[in-house]
Residue frames as a rotation matrix with the C-alpha (Angstrom) as fourth column:
UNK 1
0.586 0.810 0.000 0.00
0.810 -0.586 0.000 0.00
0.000 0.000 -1.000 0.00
UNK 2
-0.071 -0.650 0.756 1.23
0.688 -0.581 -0.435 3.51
0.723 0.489 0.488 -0.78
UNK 3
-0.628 -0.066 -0.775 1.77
0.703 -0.475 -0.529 5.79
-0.333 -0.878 0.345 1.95
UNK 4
0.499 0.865 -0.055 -0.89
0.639 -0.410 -0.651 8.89
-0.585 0.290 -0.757 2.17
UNK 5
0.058 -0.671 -0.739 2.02
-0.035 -0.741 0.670 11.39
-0.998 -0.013 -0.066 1.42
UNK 6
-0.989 -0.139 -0.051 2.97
-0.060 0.060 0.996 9.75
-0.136 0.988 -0.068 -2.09
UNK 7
-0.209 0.902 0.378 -0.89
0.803 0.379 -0.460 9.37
-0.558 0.208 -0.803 -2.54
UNK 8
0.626 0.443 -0.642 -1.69
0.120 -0.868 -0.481 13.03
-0.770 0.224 -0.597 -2.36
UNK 9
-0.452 -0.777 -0.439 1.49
-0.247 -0.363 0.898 13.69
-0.857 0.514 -0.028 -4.75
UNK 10
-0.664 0.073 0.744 -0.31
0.556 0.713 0.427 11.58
-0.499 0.698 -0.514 -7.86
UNK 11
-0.784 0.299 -0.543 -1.74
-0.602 -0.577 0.552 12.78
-0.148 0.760 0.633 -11.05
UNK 12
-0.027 0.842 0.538 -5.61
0.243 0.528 -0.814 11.14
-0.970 0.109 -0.219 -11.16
UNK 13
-0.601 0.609 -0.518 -6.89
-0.717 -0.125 0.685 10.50
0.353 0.783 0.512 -14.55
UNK 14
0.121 0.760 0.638 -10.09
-0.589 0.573 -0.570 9.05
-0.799 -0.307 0.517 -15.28
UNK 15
-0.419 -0.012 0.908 -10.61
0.427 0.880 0.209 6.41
-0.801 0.475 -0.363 -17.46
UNK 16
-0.900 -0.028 -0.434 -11.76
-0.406 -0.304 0.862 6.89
-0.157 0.952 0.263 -21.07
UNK 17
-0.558 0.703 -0.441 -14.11
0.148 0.607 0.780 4.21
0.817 0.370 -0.443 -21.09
UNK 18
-0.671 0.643 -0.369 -15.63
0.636 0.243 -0.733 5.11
-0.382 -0.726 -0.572 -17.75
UNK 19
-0.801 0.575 0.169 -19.00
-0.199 -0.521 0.830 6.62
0.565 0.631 0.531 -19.72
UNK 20
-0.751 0.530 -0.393 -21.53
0.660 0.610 -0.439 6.54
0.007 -0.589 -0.808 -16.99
UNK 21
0.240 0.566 0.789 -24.92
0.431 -0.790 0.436 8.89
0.870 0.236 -0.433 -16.33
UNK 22
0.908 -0.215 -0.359 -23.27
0.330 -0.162 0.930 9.64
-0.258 -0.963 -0.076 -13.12
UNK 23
0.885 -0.354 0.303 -19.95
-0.301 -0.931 -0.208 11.41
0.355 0.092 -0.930 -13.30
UNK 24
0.435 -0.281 0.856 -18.92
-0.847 -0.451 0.282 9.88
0.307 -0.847 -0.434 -10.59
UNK 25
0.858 0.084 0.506 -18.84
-0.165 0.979 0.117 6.46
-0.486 -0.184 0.855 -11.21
UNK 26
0.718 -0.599 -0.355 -15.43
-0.545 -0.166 -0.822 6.37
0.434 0.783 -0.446 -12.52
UNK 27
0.299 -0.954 -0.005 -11.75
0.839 0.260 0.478 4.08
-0.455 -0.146 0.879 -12.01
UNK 28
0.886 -0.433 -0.164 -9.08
-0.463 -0.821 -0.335 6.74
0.010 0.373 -0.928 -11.84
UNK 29
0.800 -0.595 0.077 -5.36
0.553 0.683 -0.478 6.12
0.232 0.425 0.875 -12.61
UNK 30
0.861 -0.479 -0.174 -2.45
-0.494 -0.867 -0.060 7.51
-0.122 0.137 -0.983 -11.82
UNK 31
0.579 -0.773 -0.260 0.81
0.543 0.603 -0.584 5.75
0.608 0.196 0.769 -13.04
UNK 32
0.710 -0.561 0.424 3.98
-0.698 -0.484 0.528 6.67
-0.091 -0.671 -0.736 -10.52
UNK 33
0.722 -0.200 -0.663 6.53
-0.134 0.899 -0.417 3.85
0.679 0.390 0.622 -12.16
UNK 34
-0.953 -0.124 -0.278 7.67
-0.190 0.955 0.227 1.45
0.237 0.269 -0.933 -10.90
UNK 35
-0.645 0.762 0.054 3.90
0.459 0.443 -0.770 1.22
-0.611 -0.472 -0.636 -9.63
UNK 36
-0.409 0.828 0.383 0.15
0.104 -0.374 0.921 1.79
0.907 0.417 0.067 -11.26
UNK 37
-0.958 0.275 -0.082 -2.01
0.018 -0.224 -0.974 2.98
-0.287 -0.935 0.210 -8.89
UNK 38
-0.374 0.896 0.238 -6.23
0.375 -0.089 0.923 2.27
0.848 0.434 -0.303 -9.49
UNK 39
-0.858 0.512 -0.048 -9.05
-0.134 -0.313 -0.940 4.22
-0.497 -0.800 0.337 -6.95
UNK 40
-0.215 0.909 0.356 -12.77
0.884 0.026 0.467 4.90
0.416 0.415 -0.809 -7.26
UNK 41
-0.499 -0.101 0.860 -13.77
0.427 -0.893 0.142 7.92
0.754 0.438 0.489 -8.13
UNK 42
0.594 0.676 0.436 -16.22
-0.109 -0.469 0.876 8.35
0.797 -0.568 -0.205 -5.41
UNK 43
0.913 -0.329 -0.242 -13.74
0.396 0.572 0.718 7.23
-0.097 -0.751 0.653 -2.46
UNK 44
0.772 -0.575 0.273 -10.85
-0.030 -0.461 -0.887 9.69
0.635 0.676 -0.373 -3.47
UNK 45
-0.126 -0.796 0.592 -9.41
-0.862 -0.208 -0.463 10.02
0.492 -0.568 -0.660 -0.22
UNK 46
0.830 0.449 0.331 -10.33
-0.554 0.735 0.391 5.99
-0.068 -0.508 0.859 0.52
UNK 47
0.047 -0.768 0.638 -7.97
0.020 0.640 0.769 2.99
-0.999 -0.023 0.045 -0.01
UNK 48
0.687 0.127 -0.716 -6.89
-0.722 0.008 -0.692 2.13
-0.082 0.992 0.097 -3.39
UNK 49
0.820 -0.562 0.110 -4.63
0.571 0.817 -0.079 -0.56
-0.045 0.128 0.991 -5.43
UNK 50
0.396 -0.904 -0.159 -1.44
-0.828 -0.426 0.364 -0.31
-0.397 -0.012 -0.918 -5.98
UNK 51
0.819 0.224 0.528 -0.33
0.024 0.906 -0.423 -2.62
-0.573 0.360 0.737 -8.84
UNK 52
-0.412 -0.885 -0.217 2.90
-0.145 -0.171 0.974 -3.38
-0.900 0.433 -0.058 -11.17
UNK 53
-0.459 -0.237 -0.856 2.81
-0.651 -0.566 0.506 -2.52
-0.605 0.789 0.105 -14.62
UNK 54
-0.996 -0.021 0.085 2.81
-0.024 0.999 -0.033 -6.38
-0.084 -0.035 -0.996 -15.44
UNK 55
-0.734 0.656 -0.177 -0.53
0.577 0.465 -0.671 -6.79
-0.359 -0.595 -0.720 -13.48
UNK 56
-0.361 0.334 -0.870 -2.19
-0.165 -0.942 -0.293 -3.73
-0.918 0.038 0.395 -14.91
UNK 57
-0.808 -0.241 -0.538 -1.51
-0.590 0.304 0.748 -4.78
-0.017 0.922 -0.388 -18.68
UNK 58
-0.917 0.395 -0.052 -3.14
0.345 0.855 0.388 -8.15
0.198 0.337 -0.920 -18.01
UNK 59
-0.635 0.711 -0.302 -5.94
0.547 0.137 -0.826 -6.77
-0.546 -0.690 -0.476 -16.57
UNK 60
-0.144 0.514 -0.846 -6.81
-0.864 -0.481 -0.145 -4.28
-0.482 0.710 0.514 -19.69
UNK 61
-0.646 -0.180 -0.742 -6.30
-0.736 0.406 0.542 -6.68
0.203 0.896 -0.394 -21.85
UNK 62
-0.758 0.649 -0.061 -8.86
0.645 0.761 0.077 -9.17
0.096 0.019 -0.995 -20.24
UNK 63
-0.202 0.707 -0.678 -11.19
0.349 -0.595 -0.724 -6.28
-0.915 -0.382 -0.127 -19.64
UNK 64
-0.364 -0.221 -0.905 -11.08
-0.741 -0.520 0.425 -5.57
-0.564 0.825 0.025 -23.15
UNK 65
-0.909 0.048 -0.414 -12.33
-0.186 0.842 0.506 -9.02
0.373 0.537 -0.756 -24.31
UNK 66
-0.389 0.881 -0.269 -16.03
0.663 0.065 -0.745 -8.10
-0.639 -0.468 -0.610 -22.31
């Protein structure tokens, strides 16, 4: 898990595909290599992942095949 300090430091983006009638309903991103980082949009200042590059990848790439 990523300390709060480097949290706050991180550039959110939202997702492209997150197209919702809510705003809010979004997965944000912020990349900080050697690490991805994934939140929900409503829960900014909640827990989030913290994933390697690797792990990220596979996961578009099966999310993409739905």
């Amino acid at each position: 898990m990523t300390s709060a300090e480097e949290a706050a430091g991180l550039q959110w983006r939202r997702s492209s595909y997150s197209d919702s009638s809510n705003g809010n309903d979004c997965v944000e991103v912020a990349t900080a290599p050697p690490r991805v980082h994934v939140r929900d949009s409503k829960r900014p200042d909640g827990a989030h992942l913290t994933l390697a590059p690797s792990t990220w990848s596979a996961f578009l790439t099966f999310a993409a095949q739905g």
